[in-house]
C-alpha positions as CSV (number, residue, x, y, z in Angstrom):
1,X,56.8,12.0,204.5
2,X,56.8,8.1,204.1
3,X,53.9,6.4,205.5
4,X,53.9,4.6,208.4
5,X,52.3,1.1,208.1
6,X,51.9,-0.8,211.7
7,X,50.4,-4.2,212.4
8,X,48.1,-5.0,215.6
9,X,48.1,-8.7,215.9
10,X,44.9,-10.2,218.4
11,X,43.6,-14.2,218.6
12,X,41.6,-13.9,215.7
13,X,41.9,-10.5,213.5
14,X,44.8,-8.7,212.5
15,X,45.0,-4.8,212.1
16,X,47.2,-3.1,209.7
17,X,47.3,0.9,210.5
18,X,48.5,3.2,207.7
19,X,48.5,6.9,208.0
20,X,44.7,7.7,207.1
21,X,43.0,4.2,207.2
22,X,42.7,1.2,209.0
23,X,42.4,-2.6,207.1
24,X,41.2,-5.9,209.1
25,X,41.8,-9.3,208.4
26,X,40.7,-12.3,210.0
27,X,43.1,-15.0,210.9
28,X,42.8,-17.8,209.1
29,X,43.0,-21.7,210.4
30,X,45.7,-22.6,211.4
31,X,47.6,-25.3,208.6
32,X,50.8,-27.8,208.9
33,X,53.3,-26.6,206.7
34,X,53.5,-28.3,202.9
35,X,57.0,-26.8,201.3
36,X,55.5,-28.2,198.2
37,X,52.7,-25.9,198.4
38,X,52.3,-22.0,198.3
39,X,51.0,-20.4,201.0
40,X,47.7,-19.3,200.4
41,X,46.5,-15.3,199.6
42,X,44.1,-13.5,202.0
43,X,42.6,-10.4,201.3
44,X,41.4,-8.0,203.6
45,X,37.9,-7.9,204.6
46,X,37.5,-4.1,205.0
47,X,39.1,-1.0,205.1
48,X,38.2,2.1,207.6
49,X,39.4,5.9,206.2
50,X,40.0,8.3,208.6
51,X,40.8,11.9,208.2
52,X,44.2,12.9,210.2
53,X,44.8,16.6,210.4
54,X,48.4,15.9,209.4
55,X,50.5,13.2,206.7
56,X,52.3,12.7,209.7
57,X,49.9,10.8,212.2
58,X,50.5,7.8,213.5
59,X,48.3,4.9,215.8
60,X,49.5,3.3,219.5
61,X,47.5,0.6,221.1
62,X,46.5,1.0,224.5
63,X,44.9,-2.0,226.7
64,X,43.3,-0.1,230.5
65,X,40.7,-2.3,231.1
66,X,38.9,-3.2,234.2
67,X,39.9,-6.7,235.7
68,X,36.4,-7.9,236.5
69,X,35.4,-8.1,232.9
70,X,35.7,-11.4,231.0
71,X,38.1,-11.3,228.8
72,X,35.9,-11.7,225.9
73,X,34.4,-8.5,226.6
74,X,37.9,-6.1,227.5
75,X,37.7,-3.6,225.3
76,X,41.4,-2.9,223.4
77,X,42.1,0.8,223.0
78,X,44.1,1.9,219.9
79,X,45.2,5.9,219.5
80,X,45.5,7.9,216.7
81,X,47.8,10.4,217.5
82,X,47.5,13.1,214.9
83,X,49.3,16.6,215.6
84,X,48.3,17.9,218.6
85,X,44.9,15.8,218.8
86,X,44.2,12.3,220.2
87,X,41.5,10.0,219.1
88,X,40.7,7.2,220.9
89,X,39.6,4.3,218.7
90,X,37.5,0.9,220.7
91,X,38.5,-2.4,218.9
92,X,35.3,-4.8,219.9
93,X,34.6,-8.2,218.7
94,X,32.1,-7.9,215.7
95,X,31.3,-11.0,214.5
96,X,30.4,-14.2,217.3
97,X,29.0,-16.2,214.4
98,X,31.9,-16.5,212.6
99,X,31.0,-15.0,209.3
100,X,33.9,-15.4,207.2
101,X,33.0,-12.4,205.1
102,X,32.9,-10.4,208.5
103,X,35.6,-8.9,210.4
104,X,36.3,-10.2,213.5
105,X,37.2,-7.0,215.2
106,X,37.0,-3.7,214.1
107,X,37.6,0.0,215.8
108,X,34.9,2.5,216.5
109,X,35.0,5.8,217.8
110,X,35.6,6.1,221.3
111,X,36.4,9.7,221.7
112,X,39.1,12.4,221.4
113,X,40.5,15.7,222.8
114,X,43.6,18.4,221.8
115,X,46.8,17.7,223.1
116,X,48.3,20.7,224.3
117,X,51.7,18.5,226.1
118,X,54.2,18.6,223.2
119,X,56.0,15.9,225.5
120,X,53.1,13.2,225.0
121,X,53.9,13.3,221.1
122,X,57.3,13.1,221.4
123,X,57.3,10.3,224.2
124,X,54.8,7.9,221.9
125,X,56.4,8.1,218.7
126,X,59.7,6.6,219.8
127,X,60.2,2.8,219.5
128,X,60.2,2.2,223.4
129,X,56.8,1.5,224.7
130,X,56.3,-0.2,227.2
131,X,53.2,-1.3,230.1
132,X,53.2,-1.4,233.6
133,X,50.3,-1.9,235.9
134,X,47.5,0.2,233.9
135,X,50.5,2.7,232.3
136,X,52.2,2.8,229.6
137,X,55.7,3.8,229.8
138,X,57.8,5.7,226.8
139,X,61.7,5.8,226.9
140,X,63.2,7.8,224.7
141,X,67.1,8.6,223.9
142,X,68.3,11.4,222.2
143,X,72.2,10.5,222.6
144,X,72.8,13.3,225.6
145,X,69.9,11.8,227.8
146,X,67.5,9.2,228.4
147,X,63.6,10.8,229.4
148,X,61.3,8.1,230.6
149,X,57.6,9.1,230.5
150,X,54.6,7.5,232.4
151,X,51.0,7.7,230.3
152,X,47.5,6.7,231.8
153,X,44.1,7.2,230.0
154,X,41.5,6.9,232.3
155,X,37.9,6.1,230.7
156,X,34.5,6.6,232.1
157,X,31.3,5.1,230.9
158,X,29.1,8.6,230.4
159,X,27.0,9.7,227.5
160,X,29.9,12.1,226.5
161,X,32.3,9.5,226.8
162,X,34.8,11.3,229.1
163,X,38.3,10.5,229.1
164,X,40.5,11.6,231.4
165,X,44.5,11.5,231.2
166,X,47.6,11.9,233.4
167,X,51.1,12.0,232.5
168,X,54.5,12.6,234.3
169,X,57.9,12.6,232.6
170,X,61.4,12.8,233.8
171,X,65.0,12.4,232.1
172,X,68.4,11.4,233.3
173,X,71.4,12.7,231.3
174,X,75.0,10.5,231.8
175,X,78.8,11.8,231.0
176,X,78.9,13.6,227.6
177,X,82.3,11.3,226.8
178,X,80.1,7.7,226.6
179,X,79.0,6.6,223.7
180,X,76.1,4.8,224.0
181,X,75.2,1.9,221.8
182,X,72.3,0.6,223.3
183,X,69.5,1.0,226.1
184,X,67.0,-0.9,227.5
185,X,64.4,0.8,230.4
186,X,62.5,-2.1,232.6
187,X,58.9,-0.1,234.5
188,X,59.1,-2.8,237.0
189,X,62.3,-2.1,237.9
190,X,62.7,1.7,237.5
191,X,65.8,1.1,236.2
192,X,67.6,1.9,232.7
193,X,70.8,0.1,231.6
194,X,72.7,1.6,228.8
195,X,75.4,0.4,227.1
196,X,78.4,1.8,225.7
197,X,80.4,1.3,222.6
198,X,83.5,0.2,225.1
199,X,81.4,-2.2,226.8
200,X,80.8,0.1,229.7
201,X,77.2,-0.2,231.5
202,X,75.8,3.0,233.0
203,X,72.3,2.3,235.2
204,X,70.4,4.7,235.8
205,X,67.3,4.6,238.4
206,X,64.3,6.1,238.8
207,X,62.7,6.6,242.3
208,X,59.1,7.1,242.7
């Protein structure tokens, strides 16, 4: 199984996610471009091992947070998703000197819990995700149909760090003889657009 490498940019850290660890780097100033000279080398300031149950876990950033916070202080959410359990990582600022040997941000445990919903692993690990209000929306397409799932993580400030979840999915198929080249689902709207290899578009809407 290859591993997955992802990258979760913010103002002033970066995040690179691989299967079993997590490295931070701080983003540097910000320098006009010299073609003359080579761009400079950063290394990272620190990496973070986990232990997945599986080679084949993989990390989605989530962002709930409550409007009446500054937004210095909004918590970012990212998730390692790894088999059929969930762990739910807090990225916090770290470092409001400005230590340049210090991350800026790093993840600490938040909490976790089994997934027993074999459609919340499929619906996150395709390329479709999306936000709207406080959920995030997964679209996925298998070639027959198009299934468009709504996520929420609700999180409440106890000693056992309680987290609760909701989810609802539903899927639209569309005449077996188009071929679809390409589809794109808008969670304001409802509304998916798919279009065919004939330059045919089929919409499909989703009523609440």
């Amino acid at each position: 199984m290859a591993e997955q490498i992802q990258l979760f940019a913010y103002r002033d850290c970066i995040l690179l996610t691989l299967n079993d660890r997590i490295i931070a780097y701080n983003v540097p100033p910000l320098l006009p471009y010299t073609p003359s000279e080579a761009a400079p080398e950063y290394e990272p300031l620190i990496s973070i091992f986990l232990s997945p149950k599986s080679s084949d876990s993989f990390f989605i950033e989530y962002n709930n947070v409550t409007a009446s916070l500054p937004t210095s202080n909004r918590a970012h959410h990212l998730f390692l998703v790894d088999f059929h359990h969930l762990t739910v990582l807090e990225v916090h600022d770290i470092n409001p000197t400005h230590n340049p040997r210090l991350a800026n941000k790093l993840p600490f445990f938040g909490g976790s819990l089994e997934i027993n919903d074999a459609r919340f692993r499929t619906g996150v690990k395709d390329t479709y995700i999306d936000t709207c209000a406080e959920w995030l929306c997964l679209t996925a397409f298998d070639g027959t149909a198009v299934s468009v799932s709504l996520f929420k993580a609700i999180f409440i400030s106890t000693p056992q760090e309680q987290i609760n979840f909701s989810f609802f999915s539903s899927k639209l198929g569309h005449p077996p003889s188009f071929d679809v080249l390409f589809h794109e689902f808008s969670p304001v709207l409802g509304r998916n657009c798919l279009l065919t290899t004939k330059g045919d578009v089929i919409i499909l809407d989703y009523l609440g």
